[in-house]
C-alpha positions, 0 to 999 in steps of 0.5 A: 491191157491194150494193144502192143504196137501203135495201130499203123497200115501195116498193108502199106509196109514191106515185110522186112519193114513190118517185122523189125517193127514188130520185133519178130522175124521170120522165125518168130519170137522166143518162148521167153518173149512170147510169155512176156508179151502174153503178159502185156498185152493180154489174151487174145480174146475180145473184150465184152461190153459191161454186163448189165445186171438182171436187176437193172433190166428189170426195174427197167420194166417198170419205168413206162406211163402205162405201167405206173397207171396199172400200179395207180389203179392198183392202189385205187382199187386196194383203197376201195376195196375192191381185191379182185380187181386189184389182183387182176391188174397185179397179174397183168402187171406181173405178165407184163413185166416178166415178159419185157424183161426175158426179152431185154435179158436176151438182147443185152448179150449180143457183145456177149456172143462176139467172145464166142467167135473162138479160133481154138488152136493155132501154129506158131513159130517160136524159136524157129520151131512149130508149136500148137498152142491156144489161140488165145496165147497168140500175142502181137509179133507171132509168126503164124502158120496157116493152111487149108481148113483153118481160121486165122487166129489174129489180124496180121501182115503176110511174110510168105503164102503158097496158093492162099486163099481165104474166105473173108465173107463173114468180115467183108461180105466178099462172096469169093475167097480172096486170093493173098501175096506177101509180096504186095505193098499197098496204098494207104487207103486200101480198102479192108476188102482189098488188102490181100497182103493181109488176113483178119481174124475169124476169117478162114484159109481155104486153099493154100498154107502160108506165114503171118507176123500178128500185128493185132490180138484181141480188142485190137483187131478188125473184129474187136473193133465191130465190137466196138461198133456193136458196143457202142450204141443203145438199143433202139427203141422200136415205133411200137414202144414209142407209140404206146408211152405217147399214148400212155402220157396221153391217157394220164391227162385225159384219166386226171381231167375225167375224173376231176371234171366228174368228182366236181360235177358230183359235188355240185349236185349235191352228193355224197362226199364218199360216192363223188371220190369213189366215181371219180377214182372209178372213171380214172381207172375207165379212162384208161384201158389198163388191159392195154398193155396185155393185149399188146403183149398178147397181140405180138405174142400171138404175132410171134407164134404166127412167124414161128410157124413161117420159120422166123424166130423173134427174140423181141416181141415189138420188132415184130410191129416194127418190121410191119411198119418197115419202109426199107429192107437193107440186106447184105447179098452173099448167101442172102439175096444169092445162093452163095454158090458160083454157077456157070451160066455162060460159056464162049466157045468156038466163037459163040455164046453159049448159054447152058440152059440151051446145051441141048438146042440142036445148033449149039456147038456142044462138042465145043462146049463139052471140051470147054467144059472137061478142060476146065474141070480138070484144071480145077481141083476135086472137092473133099464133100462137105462139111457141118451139114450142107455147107460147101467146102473148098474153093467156090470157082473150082466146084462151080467149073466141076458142077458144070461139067457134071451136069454136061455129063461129062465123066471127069472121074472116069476121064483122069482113069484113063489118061493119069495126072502127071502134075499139077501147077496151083493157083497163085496171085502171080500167075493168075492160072491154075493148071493140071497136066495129064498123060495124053495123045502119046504125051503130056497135055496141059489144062488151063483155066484162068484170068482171060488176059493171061491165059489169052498171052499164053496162047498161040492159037484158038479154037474156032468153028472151022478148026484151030486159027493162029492167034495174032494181036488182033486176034487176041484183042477180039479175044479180049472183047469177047471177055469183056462182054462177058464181064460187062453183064457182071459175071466172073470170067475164066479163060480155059486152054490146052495142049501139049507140053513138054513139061509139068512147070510154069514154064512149059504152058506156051503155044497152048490153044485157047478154048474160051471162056467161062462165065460164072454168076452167083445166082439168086436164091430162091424165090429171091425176085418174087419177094422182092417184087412182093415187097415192092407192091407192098411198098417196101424198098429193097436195097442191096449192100455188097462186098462185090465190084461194082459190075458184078453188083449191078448185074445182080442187081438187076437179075434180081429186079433191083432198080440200077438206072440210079447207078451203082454207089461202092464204098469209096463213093460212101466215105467221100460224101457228107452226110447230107449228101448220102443222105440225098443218094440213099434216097435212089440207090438201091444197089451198093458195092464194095461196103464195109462194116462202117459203110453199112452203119452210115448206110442205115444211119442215112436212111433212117435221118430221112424218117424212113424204118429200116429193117438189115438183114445179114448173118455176117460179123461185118453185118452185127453193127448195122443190125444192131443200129436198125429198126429192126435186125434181122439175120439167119438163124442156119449160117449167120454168126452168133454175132449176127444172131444175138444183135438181130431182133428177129432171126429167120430159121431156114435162111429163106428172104422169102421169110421177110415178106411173111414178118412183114405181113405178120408185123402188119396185121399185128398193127392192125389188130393193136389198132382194132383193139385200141378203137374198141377199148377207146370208143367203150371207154369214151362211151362210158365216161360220156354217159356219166358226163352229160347225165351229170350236166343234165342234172340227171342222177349217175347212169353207172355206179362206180363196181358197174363201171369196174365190172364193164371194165374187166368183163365188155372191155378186156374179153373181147379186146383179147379177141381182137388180137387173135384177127386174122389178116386182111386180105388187102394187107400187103397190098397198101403201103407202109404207115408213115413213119411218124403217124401217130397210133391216135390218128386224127381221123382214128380218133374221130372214129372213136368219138363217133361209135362211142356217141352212138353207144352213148345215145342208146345208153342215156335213152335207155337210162330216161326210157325208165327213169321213172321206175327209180334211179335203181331199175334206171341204172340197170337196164342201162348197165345191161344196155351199155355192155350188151352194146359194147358187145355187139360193138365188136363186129364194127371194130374187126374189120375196116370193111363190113364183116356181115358176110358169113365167111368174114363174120365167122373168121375169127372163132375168138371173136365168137367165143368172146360174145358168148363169154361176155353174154354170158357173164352179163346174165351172171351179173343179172341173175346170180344173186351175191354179184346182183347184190355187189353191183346193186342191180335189179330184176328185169322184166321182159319190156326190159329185156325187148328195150334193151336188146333193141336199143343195144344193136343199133349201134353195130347195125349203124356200124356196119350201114357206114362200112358198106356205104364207105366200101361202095364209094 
């Protein structure tokens, strides 16, 4: 079922006109038509993307290169008989698989949460008469009631509000609660944060009560179409999984070529047809590092563990890589980058700015400032505590004004006892004040604080150093630009007055005395600034994207060390470019207000076309589509929305910013460590197949039998490769910029590498097998059998580090690493000398020249290692 009304602006319709298009009236429907209307258009719940079944997420595990060559190697070793090393890769396979698909499972119920975003119980008005029903029952045509403390149950147009505000933050990102009227008859075009004559759906009523006719239910509304949005688009890819297929098509050629060249080689010397296979399908498999996959796996999973204890929650493992791979931080500002609460910073009294870090210097006018500050925490209203734990309730700017005065010491509790409350005037969009009046000086007194322009008409004087001066036009204009140039620097403004009055009406606030103003900011969060200067040395840009004006968001910009010279793009200047041309403004702009949820959306899809990675950050329903369409989504796991939380990939458990300089660290040094193994892995398995190739072009017999090469595989391969993931960071790590986007993980110079510590391991290999060739092919194949592995071994310490890891303190970093020499030794010596497995592998007894040949030759390569790594650390 669909919607019931064409989808119009009702924003731009009157209220007579919105209710006989709707069949409604200020009464509301009858239950009769209620019931009818349930029935065609549906519940007013949000429609749910198609479940994807958990068989299909699955055998989607199983479609990636890598893991068809595990299950080919798999088979090979079947065919071979070799069970345990079949079972081995049976186990990564199964790891591997398990693991992909609890992840995907979890990232495919992001629409599901949106289902979750319920609004419980709503006030209707059905044949005149208030009735509680589900706000599932709500149908388009309603007339609604709403007050303080509840959440609008469907979109609608007001028909008549008292004093309403309400919190649009989790739909819009405005940090402040938006102040409604019925009465207003909007421009087309208005923008979502800007159509106060309505409210949404999932939004909340924090002051005021009034009635809404609904004109959208379910699907229909504006969170049913950032459903849509969510819906809509594939779950991205991230450059790490890209990577690794790259990779993995890569390795099938190079196995197929290795082993086709090698079998041909065989067959041309002569030897039997069964070993000429049996090696071939044996250097197939030592082409490919079938242990790559799980130590990926494992690397990021270590990763994973790292950012838990950092407090950031991933719900997919390869974001983790992506995010260390970020180029630009897209984050939403309210209660991200801000604390999410208004402070009173500035104040201008008795014809100075004062600001309120520096009350008690000893020429501050702090008398002045007190009264300023009495006066407007009593024409604010007192808060009623807090709810679910540390969030605020009620109405920011008031607890801002009473925050003031408390930390001014001024006794407001104990003022009000003395001088008794005899009215209060609430604020209304009409007349922009909100005032309370109390008995005083032998009368009523008024206090008022409000918009500057208005209070400024009220008043007939102000409060100056010398006393009370009468207030003339240019008076009032110097009044005026005092406000502007609290503005200018992007604070909210509030004007305060008082004086006596001879009643408690609207009508009664003339001739009052204007005390000045209040300037309020909300202020960045913690540790705000150093993160994002921290990223920025890392080479990471921060962009700001906010439902704030353009003053207010370039001045936090700036407060939070945000390049603005570049200028300040708001959501108008997004939908009138093109493509291109936002393209080219993303480039230099770092700050953006007033931006909706398809302005994120275009925001990050922009970014992304220029090649950059991006990482958004929000906890918001209006930030769910662009998290989703990021490279990586990350949200706050204590405020953000189940929306935003299920479309993000990492969630960060204490709402810190500072929690993504840390993912970004951990997504680096996971790289890194991916990139080590990978360079140990490839230079052993290059090593390898080129000792078997130019023996074999030689014309000299096979170094290597085919279980011995399976054996270096599992044993001098795999172990210490899993050591390589537990390496802890660099020290430069953060301190470099971000990978190109399109570097490829084999990097031409990567690969030369490769080439080159595998050469050496191969030269000592080969001189090892010829040193003593003529003590038989059998004894030859052992000694550099126990050369190669002892080689690769000691090989490890090249691969730890891109430096040299010879000092104590960096050799003994990473205890995996030492464990993995001892355990690989160790194995190599039960190959050697426990006699079933000596046996299996056809290897022989050694004398002790062996034993001096092959400890000599097998260190040389990580002594040549390491001589490269300080020559290239002192140029």
């Amino acid at each position: 079922m669909g919607p019931l009304f064409e989808t119009e602006p009702w924003h731009a319709r009157a209220v007579d006109v919105v209710l006989t298009r709707t069949g409604s009236s200020i009464d509301g429907l009858s239950p009769d038509e209620a019931a009818r209307r349930l029935d065609e258009a549906g519940l007013n719940r949000l429609q749910t993307a198609k479940r994807a079944s958990a068989l299909r997420i699955l055998l989607d595990q199983l479609t990636s290169v890598v893991v068809f060559l595990l299950i080919a190697a798999a088979a090979i070793s079947l065919f071979l008989g070799d069970y345990i090393e079949a079972s081995a890769i049976g186990v990564v396979l199964l790891i591997n698989t398990l693991i992909g698909f609890w992840t995907e499972l979890k990232a495919r119920r992001a629409m599901e949460a949106l289902a979750q975003f319920d609004t419980g119980h709503a006030t209707v008005v059905r044949g005149g008469q208030l009735e509680h029903v589900s706000a599932d029952a709500v149908v388009p045509g309603d007339v609604v009631e709403l007050s303080a403390g509840e959440r609008v149950p469907a979109d609608g147009r007001l028909v008549r509000e008292t004093d309403l505000r309400v919190d649009e933050a989790p739909l819009t990102g405005e940090s402040l609660p938006v102040s409604k009227t019925a009465e207003a008859v909007l421009d087309e075009d208005t923008p979502l944060a800007d159509r106060r004559n309505m409210a949404y759906k999932g939004t909340a009523v924090v002051a005021g009560a009034g009635r809404l006719v609904i004109t959208a239910t379910g699907g229909g509304t504006e969170i049913g179409r950032i459903g849509v949005l969510v819906g809509g688009m594939a779950e991205e890819r991230t450059p790490l999984e890209r990577r690794l297929d790259t990779l993995g098509r890569h390795l099938a050629w190079l196995a197929v070529a290795v082993a086709a060249l090698v079998a041909a080689l065989g067959a041309i010397q002569g030897a039997p047809l069964g070993l000429v296979l049996e090696l071939g399908i044996a250097l197939a498999v030592a082409a490919v590092p079938e242990a790559l996959p799980a130590v990926a796996t494992i690397a990021l999973a270590v990763g994973l563990s790292r950012m838990a204890r950092r407090h950031a929650l991933v719900r997919r493992l390869p974001a983790v890589e992506a995010l260390g791979s970020t180029t630009v931080v897209c984050t939403d500002k309210t209660r991200t980058l801000t604390s999410g609460a208004m402070t009173v910073v500035e104040v201008w009294a008795r014809g100075r700015r004062v600001d309120l870090s520096k009350l008690d210097d000893s020429d501050t006018p702090r008398q002045a400032v007190e009264a300023l500050l009495l006066a407007a925490a009593l024409a604010s209203r007192e808060q009623a505590g807090r709810e679910d734990g540390d969030a605020p309730i009620g109405d920011p700017v008031d607890r801002a004004a009473l925050d003031a005065a408390a930390r001014a010491g001024i006794e407001r509790t104990a003022w009000v006892a003395e001088h008794p409350e005899r009215g209060v005037l609430p604020f209304s969009s009409e007349r922009q004040l909100r005032a309370s009046f109390h008995e005083a000086e032998g009368g009523t007194v008024a206090f008022v604080k409000g918009a500057p322009r208005r209070i400024v008409e009220l008043c007939g004087s102000v409060a100056m150093p010398d006393g009370g001066t009468a207030l003339d036009a240019e008076g009032r204009e110097r009044l005026l630009d005092a406000n502007e140039e609290l503005a200018g620097r992007g604070l909210r403004v509030l004007a305060v007055a008082h004086g006596r009055v001879d009643g408690t009406d609207e009508k009664s606030l003339r001739d009052l005395t204007c005390l000045g103003f209040i300037g309020m900011l909300d202020p960045p969060a913690q540790g705000v600034p150093e993160t994002i200067r921290a990223l920025d040395a890392a080479g990471l840009r921060t962009i700001m994207l906010t439902g704030d004006q353009r003053l207010t968001a370039q001045a936090i910009g700036r407060q939070l060390g945000l390049p603005v010279d570049a200028g300040v793009l708001d959501g108008r200047d997004v939908d009138r470019l093109s493509e291109d041309a936002l393209r080219e403004r993303v480039a230099s702009a770092s700050v953006f207000s007033r931006i909706s949820p398809e302005h994120k959306l275009r925001i990050v899809e922009a970014l992304q076309s220029r090649g950059e990675i991006v990482a958004m950050l929000g906890d918001g329903v209006n930030d769910a589509p662009a998290l989703k369409r990021a490279d990586v989504g990350v949200a706050m796991g204590q405020r953000g929305t189940d929306v935003a939380r299920e479309a993000a990939s990492i969630v960060l458990q204490d709402d810190r910013f500072e929690t993504i300089a840390a993912a970004v660290e951990e997504g680096r040094v996971i790289y890194d460590n991916i990139r080590k193994f990978v360079f140990y892995l490839f230079s052993c398995n290059v090593a390898e197949v080129l000792v078997l190739l130019l023996a074999g072009l030689a014309g000299y017999p096979h170094p290597l039998r085919p279980l011995q090469i399976l054996w270096l595989n599992m044993v001098t391969d795999t172990i210490p490769a899993l050591a390589l993931a537990m390496e802890p960071a660099d020290r430069e790590v953060m301190r470099r910029p971000p990978r190109p986007p399109g570097e490829a993980l084999l990097s031409r110079r990567f690969l030369g590498s490769i080439a080159l510590y595998g050469s050496f391991i191969t030269v000592v290999t080969l001189i090892a097998f010829l040193w003593t060739l003529d003590r038989g092919v059998d004894h030859a194949r052992t000694v550099a059998f126990m050369t190669l592995a002892l080689a690769q071994i000691f090989h490890l310490g090249n691969a730890r580090s891109v430096g040299p890891v010879i000092a104590p303190a960096r050799a003994f970093a990473n205890r995996y690493a030492l464990a993995a020499v001892a355990t690989s030794i160790a194995l190599q010596a039960i190959a050697l000398g426990v006699g079933p497995v000596a046996t299996v592998l056809h290897v022989t007894a050694l004398g002790q020249s062996d034993y001096f040949l092959i400890g000599g030759l097998a260190i040389l390569p990580a002594i040549a290692g390491q001589a490269i790594k300080v020559a290239r650390a002192r140029a």
